[in-house]
C-alpha positions in Angstrom: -113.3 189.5 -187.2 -112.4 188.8 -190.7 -114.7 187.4 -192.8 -114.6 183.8 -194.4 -114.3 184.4 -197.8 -116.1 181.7 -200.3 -114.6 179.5 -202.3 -115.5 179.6 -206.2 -117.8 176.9 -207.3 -118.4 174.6 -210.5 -121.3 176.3 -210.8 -119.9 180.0 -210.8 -117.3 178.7 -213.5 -120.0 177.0 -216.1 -121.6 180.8 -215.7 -118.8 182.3 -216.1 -117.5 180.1 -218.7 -120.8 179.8 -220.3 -120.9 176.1 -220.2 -123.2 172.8 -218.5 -121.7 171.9 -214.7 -121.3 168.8 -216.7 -118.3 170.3 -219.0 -116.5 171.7 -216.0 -115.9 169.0 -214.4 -114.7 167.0 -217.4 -112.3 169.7 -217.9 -111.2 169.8 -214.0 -111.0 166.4 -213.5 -109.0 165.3 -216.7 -112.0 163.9 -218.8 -112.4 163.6 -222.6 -115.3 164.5 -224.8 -115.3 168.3 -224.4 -114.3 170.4 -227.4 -110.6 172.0 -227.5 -112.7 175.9 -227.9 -115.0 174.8 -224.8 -112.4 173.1 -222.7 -110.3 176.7 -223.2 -113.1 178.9 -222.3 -113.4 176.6 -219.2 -109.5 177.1 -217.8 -109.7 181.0 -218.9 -112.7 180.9 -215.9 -110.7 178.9 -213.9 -108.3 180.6 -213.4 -109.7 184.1 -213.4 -111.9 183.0 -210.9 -108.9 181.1 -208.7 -110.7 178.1 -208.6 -109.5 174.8 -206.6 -111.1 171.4 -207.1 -112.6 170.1 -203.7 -110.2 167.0 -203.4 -112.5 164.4 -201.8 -115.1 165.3 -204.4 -112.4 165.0 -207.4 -111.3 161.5 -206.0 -114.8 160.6 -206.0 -115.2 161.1 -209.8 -111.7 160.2 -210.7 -110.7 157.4 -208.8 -107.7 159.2 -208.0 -106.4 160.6 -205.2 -102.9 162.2 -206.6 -101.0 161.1 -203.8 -98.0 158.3 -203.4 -96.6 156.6 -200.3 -92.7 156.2 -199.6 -92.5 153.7 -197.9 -88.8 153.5 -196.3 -88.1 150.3 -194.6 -85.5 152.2 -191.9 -86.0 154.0 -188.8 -85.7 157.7 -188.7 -82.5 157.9 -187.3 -80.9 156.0 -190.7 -82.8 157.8 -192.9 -82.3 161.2 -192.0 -78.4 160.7 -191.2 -77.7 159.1 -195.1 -77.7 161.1 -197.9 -78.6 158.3 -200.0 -82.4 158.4 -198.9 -82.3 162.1 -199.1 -80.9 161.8 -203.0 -83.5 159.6 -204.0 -86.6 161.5 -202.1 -85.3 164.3 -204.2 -85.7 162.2 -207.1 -88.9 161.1 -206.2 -90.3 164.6 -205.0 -89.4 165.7 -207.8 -91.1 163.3 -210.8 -94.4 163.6 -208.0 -94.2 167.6 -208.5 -94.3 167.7 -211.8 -97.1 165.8 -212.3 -99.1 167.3 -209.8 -99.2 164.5 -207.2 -98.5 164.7 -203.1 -95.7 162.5 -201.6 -96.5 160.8 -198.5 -94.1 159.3 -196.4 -93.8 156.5 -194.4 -90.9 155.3 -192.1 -90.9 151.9 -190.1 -89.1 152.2 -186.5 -89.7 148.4 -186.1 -92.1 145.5 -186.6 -94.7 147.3 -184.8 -94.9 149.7 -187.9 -95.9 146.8 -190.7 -99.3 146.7 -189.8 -99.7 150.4 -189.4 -98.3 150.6 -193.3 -100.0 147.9 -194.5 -103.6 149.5 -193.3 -102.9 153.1 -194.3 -101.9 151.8 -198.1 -105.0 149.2 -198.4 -107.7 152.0 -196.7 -107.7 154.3 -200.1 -105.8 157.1 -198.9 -103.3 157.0 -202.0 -102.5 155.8 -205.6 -99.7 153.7 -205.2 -96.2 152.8 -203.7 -92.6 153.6 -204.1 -90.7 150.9 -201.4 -87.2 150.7 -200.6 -84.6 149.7 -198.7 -86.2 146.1 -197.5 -84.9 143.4 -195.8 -84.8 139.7 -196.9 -87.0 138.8 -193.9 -89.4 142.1 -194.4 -92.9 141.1 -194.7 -94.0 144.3 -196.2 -93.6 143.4 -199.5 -96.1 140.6 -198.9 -98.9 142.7 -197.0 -98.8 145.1 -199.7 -99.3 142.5 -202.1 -102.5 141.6 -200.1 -103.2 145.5 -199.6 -103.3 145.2 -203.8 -101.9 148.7 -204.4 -99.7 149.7 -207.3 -96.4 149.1 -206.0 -92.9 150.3 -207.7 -90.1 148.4 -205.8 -86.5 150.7 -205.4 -83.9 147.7 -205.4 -84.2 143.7 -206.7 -86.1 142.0 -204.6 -84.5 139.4 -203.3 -87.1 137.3 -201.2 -87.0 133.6 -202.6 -89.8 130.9 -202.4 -88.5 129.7 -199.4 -89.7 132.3 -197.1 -93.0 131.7 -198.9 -93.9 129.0 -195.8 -94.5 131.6 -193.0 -96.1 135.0 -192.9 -97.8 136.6 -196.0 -96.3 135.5 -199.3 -93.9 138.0 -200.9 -92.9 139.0 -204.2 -89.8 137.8 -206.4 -87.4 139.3 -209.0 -89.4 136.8 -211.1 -92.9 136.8 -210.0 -95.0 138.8 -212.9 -96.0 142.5 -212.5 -93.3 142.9 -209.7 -91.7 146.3 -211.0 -88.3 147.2 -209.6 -85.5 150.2 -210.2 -82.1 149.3 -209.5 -78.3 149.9 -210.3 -75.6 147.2 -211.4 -74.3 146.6 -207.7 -72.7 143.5 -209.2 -71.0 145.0 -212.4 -70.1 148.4 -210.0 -68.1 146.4 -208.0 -66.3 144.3 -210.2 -64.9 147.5 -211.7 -63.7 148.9 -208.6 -61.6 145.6 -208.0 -60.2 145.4 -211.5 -59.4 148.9 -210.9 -57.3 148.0 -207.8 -56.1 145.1 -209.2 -54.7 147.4 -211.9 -53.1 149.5 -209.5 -50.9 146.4 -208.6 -53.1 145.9 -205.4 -52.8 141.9 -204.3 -54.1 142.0 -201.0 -57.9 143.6 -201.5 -60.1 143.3 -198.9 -64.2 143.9 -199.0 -65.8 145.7 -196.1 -69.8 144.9 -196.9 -73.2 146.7 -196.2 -76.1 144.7 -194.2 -76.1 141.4 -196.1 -80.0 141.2 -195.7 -80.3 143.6 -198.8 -79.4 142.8 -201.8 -77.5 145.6 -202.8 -75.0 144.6 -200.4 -74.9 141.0 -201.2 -74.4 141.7 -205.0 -71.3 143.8 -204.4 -70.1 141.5 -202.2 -70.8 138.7 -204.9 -68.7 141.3 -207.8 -65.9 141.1 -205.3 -65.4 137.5 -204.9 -66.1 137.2 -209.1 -63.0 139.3 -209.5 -60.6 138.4 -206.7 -61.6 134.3 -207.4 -59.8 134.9 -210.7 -56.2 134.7 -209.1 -55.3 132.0 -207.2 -56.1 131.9 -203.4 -57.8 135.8 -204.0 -61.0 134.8 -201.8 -59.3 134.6 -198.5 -62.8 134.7 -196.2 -60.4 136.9 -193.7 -60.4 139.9 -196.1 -64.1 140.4 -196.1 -65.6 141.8 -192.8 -69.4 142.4 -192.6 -70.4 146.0 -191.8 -73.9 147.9 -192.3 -73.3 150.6 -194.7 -73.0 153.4 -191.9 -69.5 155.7 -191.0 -69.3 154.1 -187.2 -69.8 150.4 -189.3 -67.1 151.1 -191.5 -64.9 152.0 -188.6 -65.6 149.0 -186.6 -64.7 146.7 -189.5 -61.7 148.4 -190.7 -60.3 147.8 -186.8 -61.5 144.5 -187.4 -59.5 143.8 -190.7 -56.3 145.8 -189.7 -56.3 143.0 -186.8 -56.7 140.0 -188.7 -55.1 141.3 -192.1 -52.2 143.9 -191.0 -50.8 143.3 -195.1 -54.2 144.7 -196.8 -53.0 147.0 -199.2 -56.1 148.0 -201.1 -59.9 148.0 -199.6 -63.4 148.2 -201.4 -66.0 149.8 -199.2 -69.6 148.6 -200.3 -70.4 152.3 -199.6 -69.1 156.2 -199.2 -70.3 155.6 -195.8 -68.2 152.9 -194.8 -65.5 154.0 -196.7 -65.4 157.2 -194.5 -65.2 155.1 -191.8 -62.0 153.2 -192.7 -60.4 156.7 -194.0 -60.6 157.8 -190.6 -59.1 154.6 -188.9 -56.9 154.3 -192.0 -55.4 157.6 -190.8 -55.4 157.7 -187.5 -53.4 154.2 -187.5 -50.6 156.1 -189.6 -51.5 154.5 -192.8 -50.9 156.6 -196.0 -53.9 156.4 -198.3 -53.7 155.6 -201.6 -49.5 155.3 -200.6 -49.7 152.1 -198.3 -53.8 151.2 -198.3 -56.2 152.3 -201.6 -59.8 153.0 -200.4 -62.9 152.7 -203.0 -66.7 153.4 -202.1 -69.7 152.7 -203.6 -72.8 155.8 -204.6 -70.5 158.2 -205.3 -72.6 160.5 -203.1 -71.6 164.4 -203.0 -70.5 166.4 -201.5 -69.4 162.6 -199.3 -67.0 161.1 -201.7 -65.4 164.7 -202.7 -64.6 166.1 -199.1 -63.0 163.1 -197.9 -59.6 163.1 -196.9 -58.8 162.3 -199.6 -61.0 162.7 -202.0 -62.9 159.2 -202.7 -62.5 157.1 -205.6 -66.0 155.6 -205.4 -68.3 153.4 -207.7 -71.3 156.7 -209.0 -74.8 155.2 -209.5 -77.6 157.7 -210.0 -79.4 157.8 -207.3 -81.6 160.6 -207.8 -82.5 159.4 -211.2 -83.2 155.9 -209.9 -85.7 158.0 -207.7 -87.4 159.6 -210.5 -87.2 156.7 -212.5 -89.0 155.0 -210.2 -92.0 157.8 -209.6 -92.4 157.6 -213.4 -93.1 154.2 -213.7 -95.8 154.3 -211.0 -97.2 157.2 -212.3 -97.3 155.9 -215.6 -98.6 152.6 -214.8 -101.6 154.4 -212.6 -102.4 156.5 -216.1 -101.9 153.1 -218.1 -104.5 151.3 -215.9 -106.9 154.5 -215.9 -106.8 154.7 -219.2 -106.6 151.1 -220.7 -110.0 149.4 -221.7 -108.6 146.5 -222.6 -105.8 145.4 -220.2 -105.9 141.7 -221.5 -102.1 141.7 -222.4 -101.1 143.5 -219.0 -102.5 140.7 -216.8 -100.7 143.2 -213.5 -102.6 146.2 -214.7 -99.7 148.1 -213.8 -98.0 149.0 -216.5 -94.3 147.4 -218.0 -90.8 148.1 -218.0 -90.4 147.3 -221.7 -89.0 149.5 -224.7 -89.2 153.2 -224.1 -89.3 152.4 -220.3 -85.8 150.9 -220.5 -84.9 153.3 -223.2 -85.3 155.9 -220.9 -83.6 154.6 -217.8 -80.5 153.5 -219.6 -80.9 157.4 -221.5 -80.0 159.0 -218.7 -76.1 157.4 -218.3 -75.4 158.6 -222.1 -71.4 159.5 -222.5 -70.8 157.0 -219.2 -68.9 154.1 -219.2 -70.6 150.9 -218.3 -69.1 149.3 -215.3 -69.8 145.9 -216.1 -73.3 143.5 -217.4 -76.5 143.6 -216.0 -77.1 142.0 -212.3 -77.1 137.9 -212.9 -80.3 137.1 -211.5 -83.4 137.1 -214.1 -85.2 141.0 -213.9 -88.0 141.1 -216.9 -89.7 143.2 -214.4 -87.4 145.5 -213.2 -84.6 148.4 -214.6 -80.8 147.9 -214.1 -79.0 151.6 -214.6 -75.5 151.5 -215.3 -72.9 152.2 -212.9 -69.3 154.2 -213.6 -65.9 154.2 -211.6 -65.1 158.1 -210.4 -61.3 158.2 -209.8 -60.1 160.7 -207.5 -57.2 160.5 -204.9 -57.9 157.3 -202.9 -57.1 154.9 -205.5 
């Protein structure tokens, strides 16, 4: 039998380091106060004795547990079959990793799941929250409000006052301290329609996403701002509700190819959907771009490039929205750890302002912008720019 070997102490480091127990664990755990020669001496023993913190006892003395929940509002079975989640857990992984902090994640197959959330995030287990892809009638946003954990929001939130009456209250686009990464959904999809109106397009019809999220409803809301500039453009029979997904898309492009056989030109609020009118598209012997131009929405590769054809699609960052996001939590958390006096950040939580914005917006340098920010008021929250990717479809 092999024996257990022991793990390296505090104790064995201050020895070997020559220092107090004290000075260690300042050192370990991030503190200040310990000279730059000391706080050397103390990482050479460190890591020539292969030394790893106890967790539990670090928390204890930190207040810390280096550890954020994803919280994604979707069952399994959407999650793991769109590449958009997987784009923006990469994102997130990613900004966790290099700062040395575990990602947790946690999926809701149904109602059932809120409450299981809800107590895992309020019980201490980890820092703070990254959320997305909520509903308008989700009450997670409102029980982790109550749970009172750090909370970064991936999308606007879009749950008004009036659903304030029943259930726990939720947060708003313009309720203080409510901090929120998103792309121009609205200015994304006005460019796509411009785009086939510029083709010579007149008959452009809108397949949407789930129109409980308000990504979908702000592209849906850029369509009908574009196509209500020419006379009789909203015709109500050339937008078909779908729900973001390949067998969605489908179903709504039979759907519009029955009520609309003249459509000439359709924006898909995603890649998803648009595959799923290529495929219908083509297997009702319509030429695309010839007879029928197809745009999407995301821009997600390798989705939009191996289509047949190749997608002209609206590109937001997705990934970067996902880092974005981890960095604002994470910088908040160090903002409120570090902060004595937090009198001008009532939240605690840290703000979007100035470099934060900076930043975002940095990342979309040498891209066009697709259009203005999102209407609705977001003082809390970061709009990245969107861009129109021409390829073969339109």
């Amino acid at each position: 039998m092999t024996e257990a070997v022991s793990r390296p102490t505090l104790e064995a480091v201050a020895a070997r380091a020559g220092v107090s127990r004290a000075t260690v664990s300042r050192v370990v755990n991030g503190g200040d106060g310990v000279r730059a020669p000391l706080a050397e001496r103390v990482r050479q023993a460190v890591a020539e004795l292969g030394y790893v913190p106890n967790q539990a006892a670090r928390s204890l003395v930190t207040k810390r547990h280096d550890a954020v929940a994803v919280v994604i509002a979707e069952p399994e079975t959407r999650v793991f079959a769109d590449p958009f989640f997987a784009l923006q857990l990469r994102g997130i992984s990613k900004e966790l990793t290099a700062h040395d902090n575990q990602l947790v994640l946690l999926l809701t197959e149904g109602r059932d799941d809120h409450a299981r959330v809800a107590r895992y995030l309020s019980g201490g287990h980890v820092d703070g929250a990254l959320v997305f892809s909520l509903h308008l009638d989700d009450p997670l946003p409102g029980l982790i409000q109550d749970a009172g954990v750090p909370t970064v929001f991936g999308g606007r939130p879009g749950w008004g006052d009036e659903g304030r009456g029943a259930g726990p209250a939720r947060p708003t686009a313009k309720d203080p301290g409510v901090v929120y990464v998103d792309c121009d959904n609205r200015g994304g999809a006005r460019a796509a329609v411009r785009h086939l109106m510029g083709l010579g397009r007149t008959r452009i019809a809108h397949l949407t996403g789930v129109l409980d999220q308000t990504s979908a409803v702000d592209r849906l809301d850029g369509y009908r701002d574009v196509m209500g500039e020419v006379p009789g453009g909203n015709d109500p029979r050339l937008v078909v509700e779908s729900d973001f997904t390949p067998a969605g898309g489908e179903r709504a492009m039979r759907e519009l190819l029955d009520r609309c056989p003249d459509v000439d030109a359709v924006f898909a609020a995603n890649d998803l959907t648009a595959l799923g009118a290529l495929r219908v598209l083509r297997a009702s012997g319509r030429r695309v771009p010839d007879d029928v131009a197809v745009i999407g929405f995301d821009d997600m590769l390798p989705v939009a490039e191996e289509a047949d054809p190749p997608l002209t699609t609206v590109r937001q960052d997705i990934e970067g929205m996902g880092r974005l996001m981890a960095r604002l939590l994470l910088r908040g958390l160090s903002d409120g750890r570090d902060r004595t006096d937090d009198r001008d950040r009532p939240d605690g939580r840290g703000t979007t302002d100035g470099c934060d914005r900076t930043d975002a917006r940095g990342r979309t340098d040498g891209l066009d912008r697709t259009g203005s920010a999102v209407d609705e008021p977001h003082a809390g929250g970061v709009i990245l720019p969107t861009t129109l990717i021409r390829r073969v479809s339109a």
